[in-house]
N, C-alpha and C positions, 0 to 999 in steps of 0.2 A: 466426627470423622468416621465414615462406616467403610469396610472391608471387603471386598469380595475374594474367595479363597478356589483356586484350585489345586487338587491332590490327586496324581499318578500314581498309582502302584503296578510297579511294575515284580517281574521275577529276583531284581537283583537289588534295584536299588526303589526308594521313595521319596518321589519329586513334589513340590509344593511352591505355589506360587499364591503372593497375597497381593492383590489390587487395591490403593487406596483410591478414593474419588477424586481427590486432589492432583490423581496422575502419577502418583509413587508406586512404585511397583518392586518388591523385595521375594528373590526364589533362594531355595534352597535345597539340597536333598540328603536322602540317610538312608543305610543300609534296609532293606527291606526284612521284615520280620516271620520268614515260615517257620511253622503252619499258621501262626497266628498273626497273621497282615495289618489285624485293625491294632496291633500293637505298633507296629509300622506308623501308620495314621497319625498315632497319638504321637508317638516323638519326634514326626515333623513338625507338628504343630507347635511343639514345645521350641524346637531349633528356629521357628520362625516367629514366634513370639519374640523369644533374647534377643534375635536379630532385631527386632521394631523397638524392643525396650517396654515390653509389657507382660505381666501377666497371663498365663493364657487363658486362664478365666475371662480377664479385660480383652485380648483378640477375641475371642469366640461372641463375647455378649455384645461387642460392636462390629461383627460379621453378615452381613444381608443373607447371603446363604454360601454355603460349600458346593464346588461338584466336585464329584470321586469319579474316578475313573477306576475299575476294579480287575483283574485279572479270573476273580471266582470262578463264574461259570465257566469261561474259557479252559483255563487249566483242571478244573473237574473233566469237562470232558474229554480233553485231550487223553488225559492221564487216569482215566476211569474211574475214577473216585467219584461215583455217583450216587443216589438212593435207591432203594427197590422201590420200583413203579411197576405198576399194572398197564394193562392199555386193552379199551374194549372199541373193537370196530364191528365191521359188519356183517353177516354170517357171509362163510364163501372167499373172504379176503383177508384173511389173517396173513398169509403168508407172501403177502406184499413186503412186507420187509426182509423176508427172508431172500425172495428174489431181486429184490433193490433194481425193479425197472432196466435188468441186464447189466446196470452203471457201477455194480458197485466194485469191480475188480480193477477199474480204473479210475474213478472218480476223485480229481486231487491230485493225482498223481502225476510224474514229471515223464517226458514223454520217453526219456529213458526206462521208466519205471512200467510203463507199459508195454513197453517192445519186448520184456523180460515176462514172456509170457508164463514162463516156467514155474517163476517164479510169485508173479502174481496173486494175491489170495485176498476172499472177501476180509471184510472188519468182524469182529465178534460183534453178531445179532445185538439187538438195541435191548431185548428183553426176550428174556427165553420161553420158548413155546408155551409151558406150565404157567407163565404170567400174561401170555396172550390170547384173550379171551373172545369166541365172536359171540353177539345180539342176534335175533331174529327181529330183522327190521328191513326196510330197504323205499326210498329215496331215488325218484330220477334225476336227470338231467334239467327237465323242466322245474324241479322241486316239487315237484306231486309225492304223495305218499303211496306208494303202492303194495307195501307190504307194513302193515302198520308195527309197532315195537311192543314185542310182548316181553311184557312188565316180569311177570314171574320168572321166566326165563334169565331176566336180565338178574334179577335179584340174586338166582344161585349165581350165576359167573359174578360178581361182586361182592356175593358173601365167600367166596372161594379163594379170590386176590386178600381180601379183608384176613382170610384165614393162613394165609400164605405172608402175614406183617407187610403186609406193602406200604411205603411211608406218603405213596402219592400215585393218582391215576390219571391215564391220560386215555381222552376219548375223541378218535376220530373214526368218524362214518363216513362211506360213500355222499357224495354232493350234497354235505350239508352244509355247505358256501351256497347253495340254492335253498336250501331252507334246515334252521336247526333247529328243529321243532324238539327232534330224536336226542339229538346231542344234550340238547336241556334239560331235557327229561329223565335222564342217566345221569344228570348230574344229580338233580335229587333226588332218583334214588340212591346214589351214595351216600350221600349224607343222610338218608334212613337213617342205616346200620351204621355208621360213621361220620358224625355230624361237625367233625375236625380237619376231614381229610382233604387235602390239598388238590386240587383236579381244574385240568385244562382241558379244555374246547377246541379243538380246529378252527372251526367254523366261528372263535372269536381272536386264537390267535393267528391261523394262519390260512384266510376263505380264498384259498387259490387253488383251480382246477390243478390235476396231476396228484395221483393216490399217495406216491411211493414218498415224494418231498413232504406232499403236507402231512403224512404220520409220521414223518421220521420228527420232522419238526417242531411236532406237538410234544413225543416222545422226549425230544434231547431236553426240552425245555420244561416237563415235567420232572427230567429228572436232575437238574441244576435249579430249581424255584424254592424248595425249600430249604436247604443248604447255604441258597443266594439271602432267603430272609431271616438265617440261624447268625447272617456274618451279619446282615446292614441291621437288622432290628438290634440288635443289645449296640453298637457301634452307636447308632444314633441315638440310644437309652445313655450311654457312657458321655457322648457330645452337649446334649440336652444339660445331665448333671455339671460338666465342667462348665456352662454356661450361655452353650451356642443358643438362640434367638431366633434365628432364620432358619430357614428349611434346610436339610441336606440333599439334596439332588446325584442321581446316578446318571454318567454318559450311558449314551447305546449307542452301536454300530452305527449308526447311520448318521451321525453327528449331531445329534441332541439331546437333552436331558431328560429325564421325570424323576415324580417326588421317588424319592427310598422306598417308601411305604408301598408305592404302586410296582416298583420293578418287579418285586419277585413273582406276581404276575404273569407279566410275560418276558421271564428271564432270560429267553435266550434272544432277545434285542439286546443285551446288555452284552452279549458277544463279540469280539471286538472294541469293546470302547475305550480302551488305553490304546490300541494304535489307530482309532479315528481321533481323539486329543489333538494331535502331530498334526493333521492335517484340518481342521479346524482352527488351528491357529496359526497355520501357514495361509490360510483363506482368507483370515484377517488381515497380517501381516503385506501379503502379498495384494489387498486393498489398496491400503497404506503406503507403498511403493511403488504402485501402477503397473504391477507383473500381474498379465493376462494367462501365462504359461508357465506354469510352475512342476517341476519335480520334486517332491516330497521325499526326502529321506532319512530314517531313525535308525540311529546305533544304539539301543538300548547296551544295556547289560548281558538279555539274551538273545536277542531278537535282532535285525534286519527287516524296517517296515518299510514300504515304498507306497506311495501316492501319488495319484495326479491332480491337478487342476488346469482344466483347460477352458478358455474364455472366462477366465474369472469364479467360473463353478468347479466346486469338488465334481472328481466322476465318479456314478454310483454304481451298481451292481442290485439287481433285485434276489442275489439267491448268493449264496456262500457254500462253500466244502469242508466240513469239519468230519474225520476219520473216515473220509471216502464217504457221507454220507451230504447227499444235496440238502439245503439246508434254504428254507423260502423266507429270508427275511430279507428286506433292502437293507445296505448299508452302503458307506463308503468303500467305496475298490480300493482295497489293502491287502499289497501282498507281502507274504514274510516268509523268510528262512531263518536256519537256527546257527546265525552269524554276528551274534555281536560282541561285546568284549566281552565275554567271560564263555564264549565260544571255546572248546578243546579241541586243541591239535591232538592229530594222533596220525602215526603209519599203519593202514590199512594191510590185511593180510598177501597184498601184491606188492605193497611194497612203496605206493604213492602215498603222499601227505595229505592228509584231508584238516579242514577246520569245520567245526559242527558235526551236525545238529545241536549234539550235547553242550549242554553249559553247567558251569560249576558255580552259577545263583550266587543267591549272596552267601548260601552257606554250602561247601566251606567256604566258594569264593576264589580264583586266580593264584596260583601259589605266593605270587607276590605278597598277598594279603599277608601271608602268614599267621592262616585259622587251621591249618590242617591240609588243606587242600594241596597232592603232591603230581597232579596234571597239567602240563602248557595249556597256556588261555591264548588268544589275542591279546590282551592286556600285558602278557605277560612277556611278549614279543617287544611291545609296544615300549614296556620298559629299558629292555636290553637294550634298543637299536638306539635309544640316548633320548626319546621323544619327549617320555612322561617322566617329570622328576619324582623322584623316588620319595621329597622332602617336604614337595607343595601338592600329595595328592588330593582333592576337594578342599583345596585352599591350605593346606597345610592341617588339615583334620585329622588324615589316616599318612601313616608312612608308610614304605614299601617296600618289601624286603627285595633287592637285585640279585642277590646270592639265594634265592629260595625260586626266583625267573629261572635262574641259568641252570641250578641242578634240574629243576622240572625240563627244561628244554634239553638238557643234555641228554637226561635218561629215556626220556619217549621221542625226540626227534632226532637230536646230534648224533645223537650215537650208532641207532639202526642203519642211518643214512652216509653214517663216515661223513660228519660235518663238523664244522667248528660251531659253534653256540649261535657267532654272531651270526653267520652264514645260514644256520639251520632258522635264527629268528627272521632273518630276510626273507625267507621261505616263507614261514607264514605269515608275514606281513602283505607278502606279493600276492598269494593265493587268497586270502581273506581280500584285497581290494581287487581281485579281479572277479570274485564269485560276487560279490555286491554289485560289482558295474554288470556284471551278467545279467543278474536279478530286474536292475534299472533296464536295461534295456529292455527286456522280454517284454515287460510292463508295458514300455510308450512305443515300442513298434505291435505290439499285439491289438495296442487300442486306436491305432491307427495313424498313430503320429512319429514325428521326426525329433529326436531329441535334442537337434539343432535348432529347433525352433523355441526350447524354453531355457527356462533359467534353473537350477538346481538350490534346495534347502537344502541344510545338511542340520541336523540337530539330535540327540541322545547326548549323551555321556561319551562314544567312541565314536559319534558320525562327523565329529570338527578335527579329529587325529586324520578319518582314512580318507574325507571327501576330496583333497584335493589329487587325490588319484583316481577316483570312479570318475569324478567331474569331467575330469579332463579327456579322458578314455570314452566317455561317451559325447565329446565335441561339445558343449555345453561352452557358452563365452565364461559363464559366470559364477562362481556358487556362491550362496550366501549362507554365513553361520551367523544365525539368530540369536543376537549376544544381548548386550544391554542388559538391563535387569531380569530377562527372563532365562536368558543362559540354557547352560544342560536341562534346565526344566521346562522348557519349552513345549513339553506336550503338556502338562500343567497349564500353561498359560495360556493354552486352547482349550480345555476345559473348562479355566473360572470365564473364556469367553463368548462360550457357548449359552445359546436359549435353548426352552424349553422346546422341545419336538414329538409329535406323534404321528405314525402314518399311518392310514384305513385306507383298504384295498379289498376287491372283490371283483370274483371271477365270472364272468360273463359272457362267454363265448358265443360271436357273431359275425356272418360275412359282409364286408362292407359291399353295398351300403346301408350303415345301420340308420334307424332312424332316430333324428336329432332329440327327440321326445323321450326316446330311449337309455342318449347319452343322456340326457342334465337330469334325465330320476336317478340316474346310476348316481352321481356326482351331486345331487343334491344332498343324496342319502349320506354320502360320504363326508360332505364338508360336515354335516350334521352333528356324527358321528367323531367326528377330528375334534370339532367344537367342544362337546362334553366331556371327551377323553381333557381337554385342556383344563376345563375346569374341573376336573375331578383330582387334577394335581394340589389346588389347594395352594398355587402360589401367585402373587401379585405378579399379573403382564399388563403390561401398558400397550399392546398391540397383540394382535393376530395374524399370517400372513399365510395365506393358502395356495396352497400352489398343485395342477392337476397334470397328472402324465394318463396314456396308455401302454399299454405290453401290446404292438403290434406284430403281425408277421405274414409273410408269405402264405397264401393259401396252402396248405400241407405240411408244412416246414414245421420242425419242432421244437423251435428258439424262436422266443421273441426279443425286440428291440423295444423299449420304454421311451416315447415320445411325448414332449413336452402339447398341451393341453390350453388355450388361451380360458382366462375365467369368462363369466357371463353369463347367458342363454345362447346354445352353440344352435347355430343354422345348415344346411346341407352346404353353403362355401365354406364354413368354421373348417367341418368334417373333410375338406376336400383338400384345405391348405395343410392339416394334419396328415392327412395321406402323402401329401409335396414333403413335408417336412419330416416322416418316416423314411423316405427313398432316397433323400439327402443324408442323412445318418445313416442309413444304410449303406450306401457306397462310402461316406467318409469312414465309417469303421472297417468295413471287407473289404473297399475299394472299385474305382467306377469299373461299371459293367456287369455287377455281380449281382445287382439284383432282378427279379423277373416280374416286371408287373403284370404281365399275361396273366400271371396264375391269380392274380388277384390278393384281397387282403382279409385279415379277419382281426376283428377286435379282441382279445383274451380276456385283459384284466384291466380293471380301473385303478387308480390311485389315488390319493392324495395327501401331501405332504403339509402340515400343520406347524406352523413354528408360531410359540409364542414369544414375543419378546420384552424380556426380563428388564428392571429399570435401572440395572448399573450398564454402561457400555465401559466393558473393559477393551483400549487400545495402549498400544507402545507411546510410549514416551520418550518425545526428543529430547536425546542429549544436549548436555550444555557445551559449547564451542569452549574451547582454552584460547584467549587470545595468549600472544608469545611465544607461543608453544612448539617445540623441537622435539620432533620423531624420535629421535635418538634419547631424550629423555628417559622414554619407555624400557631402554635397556637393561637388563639387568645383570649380563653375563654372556657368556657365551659357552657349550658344551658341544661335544662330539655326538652327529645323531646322525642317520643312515636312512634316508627318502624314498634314498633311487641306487637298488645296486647297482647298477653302472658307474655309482661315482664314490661307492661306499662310507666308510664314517666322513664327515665333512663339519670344519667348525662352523659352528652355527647361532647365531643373534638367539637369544632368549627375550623374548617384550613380555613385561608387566602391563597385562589388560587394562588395567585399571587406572594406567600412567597414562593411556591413550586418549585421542578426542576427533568428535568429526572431521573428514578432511584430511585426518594422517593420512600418509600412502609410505609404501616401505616395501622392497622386493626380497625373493627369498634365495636361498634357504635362510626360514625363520622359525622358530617355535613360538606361541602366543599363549603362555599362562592365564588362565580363568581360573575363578576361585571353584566352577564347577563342572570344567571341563577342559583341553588342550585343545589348541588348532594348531596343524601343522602346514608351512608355506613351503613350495619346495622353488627350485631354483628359476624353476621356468614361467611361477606365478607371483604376478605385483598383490599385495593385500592393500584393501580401502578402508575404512573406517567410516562409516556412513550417517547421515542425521541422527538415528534412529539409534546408533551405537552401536551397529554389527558390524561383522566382518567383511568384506565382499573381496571374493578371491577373483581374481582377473585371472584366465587361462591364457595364455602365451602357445597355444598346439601347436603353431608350425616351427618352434626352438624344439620341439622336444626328440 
């Protein structure tokens, strides 16, 4: 009997999910361990071992492989805890980053945040002038060399970074997406004088026209790769000895995997890949179900993630925002604020209630906990208002102190605000579900869509307490909490179900109409190029699946739109149905009428997306029906909880999840105990119990 294992780490907590082949599927999760996460790792494995009734020796050495999903780079660079890195570009253009392409006083930022011009200000420079060094070289458009690269030159600015401890360098030049002849070359000369040192390429990690993204991008990624392989090498050295077998695999943003060994590489794909998890296994899931139009939603511990899927595919994004700085990597469209349960309330100096950004992680953690931590959470709201038992927190693991909720709410909320406890935790409860449904919307009207038209996930640890309030707020008929054996670890369970993935892309700038001969050398080179990348992972696929877009756009326009690509040998009607099929995605995201095909089009960038596919298929597993079976069974009690202040504390059904079976139906107000998370029903929603063993909240909007 072999294993497939996925493991989340997130900021607060550590989710783990183990897939047998047989179809059994067993999650779990544990406090998360900073600074040191792979400790983290190790004690879910442990907690999910007892649970199977093995060894974790015995789990590990009958494991096919792990994927991790890791938080590393992301929180390096958020939170600037990076390495000294160098960075050698071209003479004449150093100071590309300094000007950040006009973008960088708003980039990321909330449209509030930009209107506050006053207030406005760039990000701290990526690397400071003294470590940014230009080459005498230069590279056109065409890829011709017109100013060839002198070597001595290049040597002192290298021995000069070298001199300055730099732990890693990154090297982007003018259009060497057109030729890296230059790029290459400065690689070895660094390894001359430093034949250790860690160094990345543009022009291998990111060959996409525009100066300002692709150094920055080189840059972030240079300076999270060694850091990235100081955490996953000894992690996978420590795995190996307890017994693991199979490869460990690292998610990336874009919803796929590669080996460990290869991430640190190109580590800043690896950005995002705990909140593409969520949506990789809503992708699944939502298979499995026949839901074409899904809303994604994570209530982590710190985080608020939101995703879409529309027609059955994740929506991607070719470029990300990370500290105001563009960032050219495809990934899944995932957005986030700093709103989940361990989110801090506090009264701002005007005097209104805010919840976020700040979280109190796992350490100290929601004063509930009772680690130290003496600031209101969500969590801590969530307590007070009757939701979460204070007795059965993570199944009855951790208990919770209610008198360590209410002092913490008194002093930073009740008090400033001349509130009573219960009244001040309504607060945040109100405000924390409506800045979530806020979030939700922006996301599916910005992409074009009508949020009536899908069905909503809800899954984290806090997204089964608030979902049936965003749900319902954004007209949604339905939300589903992904229960069953995958429970609150549900971005886990879209990890261990994720393949392997790599994408190669290169920029090419041309006006249509290009010539067809043109497109499939582009695209030959590329699938070529995805091919090797796959086997250079080093792990058993039983399939390959290639799939090609373009970055199209309006003749002038500075944005392009990534349209899907038929495979083959493409002919000038391939090209011409591609064009039909830009100006359709065109209006359906901006809306008809918006676009101008007078001005004509131009090809930017090619793609191609690579998935290998791995030979376990990990899916959900239907529940077993209870013949005889009485709803009310589930019962366990009844407590005082508060939903909806309009009708404030209200006695309310408590169900033991695990008393339940397909086919229950039951209206609320109810509370629904998971050993790894809460759902709450409020009065105006029927809850299902579905094959599958989740929840399905039916909205009632016109009662409300």
């Amino acid at each position: 009997m072999s294993y497939v294992i996925g493991i989340d780490v997130g900021g607060t907590f550590t989710d783990a999910v183990a897939a047998r082949d047989d179809g059994t599927m067993i999650s779990t999760k544990t406090p998360s361990t900073p600074p040191d996460y792979a400790e983290g790792v190790v004690r879910v494995l442990d907690e999910l071992s007892e649970q199977i009734g093995l060894d974790c020796s015995e789990l590990l050495a009958d494991t096919s492989y792990i994927a991790h999903g890791t938080t590393s780079a992301l929180n390096a660079l958020v939170i600037g805890d990076v390495g000294t890195v160098g960075w050698l570009t071209t003479a004449g253009h150093r100071d590309s980053i300094y000007i950040m392409n006009v973008v960088g006083r708003y980039a990321g930022n909330s449209p509030e945040q930009i209107q506050d011009i006053l207030h406005t200000r760039k990000p701290v420079p990526l690397v400071p002038k003294s470590r940014a060094k230009e080459v005498v070289e230069r590279i056109d458009y065409k890829g011709s060399v017109i100013v060839p690269l002198d070597e001595e030159q290049a040597r002192e600015q290298i021995r000069d970074l070298i001199d300055q401890d730099v732990d890693a360098i990154a090297i982007s030049t003018l259009w060497s997406f057109r030729n890296p002849v230059h790029e290459r070359r400065l690689r070895e000369l660094v390894h001359e004088q430093a034949a250790g040192m860690y160094v990345t390429l543009s022009s291998e990690l990111s060959p996409r026209i525009r100066e300002f993204s692709r150094n920055a991008t080189t840059i972030m990624s240079t300076q999270v790769g060694p850091a990235l392989a100081r955490y996953l090498e000894p992690l996978e050295d420590r795995l190996r000895r307890s017994g693991l077998r199979g490869p460990l695999l690292v998610m990336q943003g874009n919803g796929g995997t590669l080996a460990a060994r290869e991430a640190p590489k190109t580590a800043i794909t690896t950005v995002g890949s705990v909140l593409s998890g969520g949506v990789t296994g809503a992708t699944r899931l939502a298979d499995q179900l026949g839901h074409r139009n899904v809303i994604c939603t994570d209530v982590g511990g710190t985080t608020f993630l939101v995703g879409l899927i529309v027609d059955g595919e994740p929506v991607r994004s070719t470029h990300t925002v990370i500290n105001q700085h563009i960032i050219d990597v495809p990934m899944l469209k995932v957005q986030a604020i700093g709103s989940g349960g361990g989110a801090i309330a506090h009264v701002d100096a005007g005097g209104n209630l805010r919840v976020g950004p700040r979280s109190a992680q796992a350490v100290p953690g929601p004063a509930c906990y009772d680690q130290g931590g003496t600031e209101p959470t969500v969590t801590d709201a969530d307590l007070v208002l009757g939701i979460l038992n204070p007795d059965n927190f993570l199944g009855g693991r951790k208990t919770l102190s209610v008198k360590r909720a209410r002092e913490a709410i008194e002093a930073h909320i009740a008090a400033p605000l001349g509130l009573s406890v219960e009244d001040a935790a309504a607060a945040v409860f109100a405000v924390q579900n409506s800045q979530t449904a806020d979030l939700v919307r922006k996301v599916v009207v910005e992409s074009g869509e009508d949020p009536r038209d899908f069905v909503a996930y809800a899954f984290g640890g806090a997204g089964p307490v608030h979902c049936f309030s965003y749900g319902a707020e954004l007209g949604v008929a339905r939300t589903v909490v992904p229960l069953g054996p995958s429970a609150a670890a549900f971005s886990a369970y879209g990890l261990a179900a994720s393949n392997v993935g790599v994408i190669k892309e290169a920029s090419d700038p041309a006006t249509y109409p290009v010539p067809p001969a043109q497109v499939n050398k582009a695209f030959e080179a590329l699938e070529a190029e995805a091919r090797d990348a796959l086997r250079s992972q080093g792990v058993e696929l039983v399939d390959v699946v290639l799939r090609r877009e373009i970055d199209i756009r309006y003749t002038m326009q500075f944005a392009e739109l990534a349209t899907p690509v038929p495979a083959g040998p493409l002919g000038e009607d391939d090209l011409a149905a591609v064009i039909t099929s830009f100006e359709e995605r065109y209006a359906r995201t901006f809306g008809e009428g918006t676009g101008y095909s007078d001005a004509g089009f131009q090809f930017i960038t090619y793609r191609v997306r690579a998935t290998g596919v791995l030979p376990a298929e990990v899916v959900l597993p239907e529940a077993e029906p209870s013949a005889g079976h009485d709803v009310t069974d589930a019962i366990t009690g009844h407590r005082p909880v508060l939903l909806d202040p309009r009708y404030g504390f209200v006695d309310t059904a408590v169900y033991d999840y695990r008393r339940l079976a397909p086919g229950d139906r039951f209206t609320g107000p109810a509370v629904v105990e998971v050993p790894t998370t809460t759902v709450a029903v409020s009065a105006h929603d029927t809850a299902e119990i579905d094959r599958l063993g989740n929840l399905v909240l039916h909205h009632h909007t016109e009662e409300r």
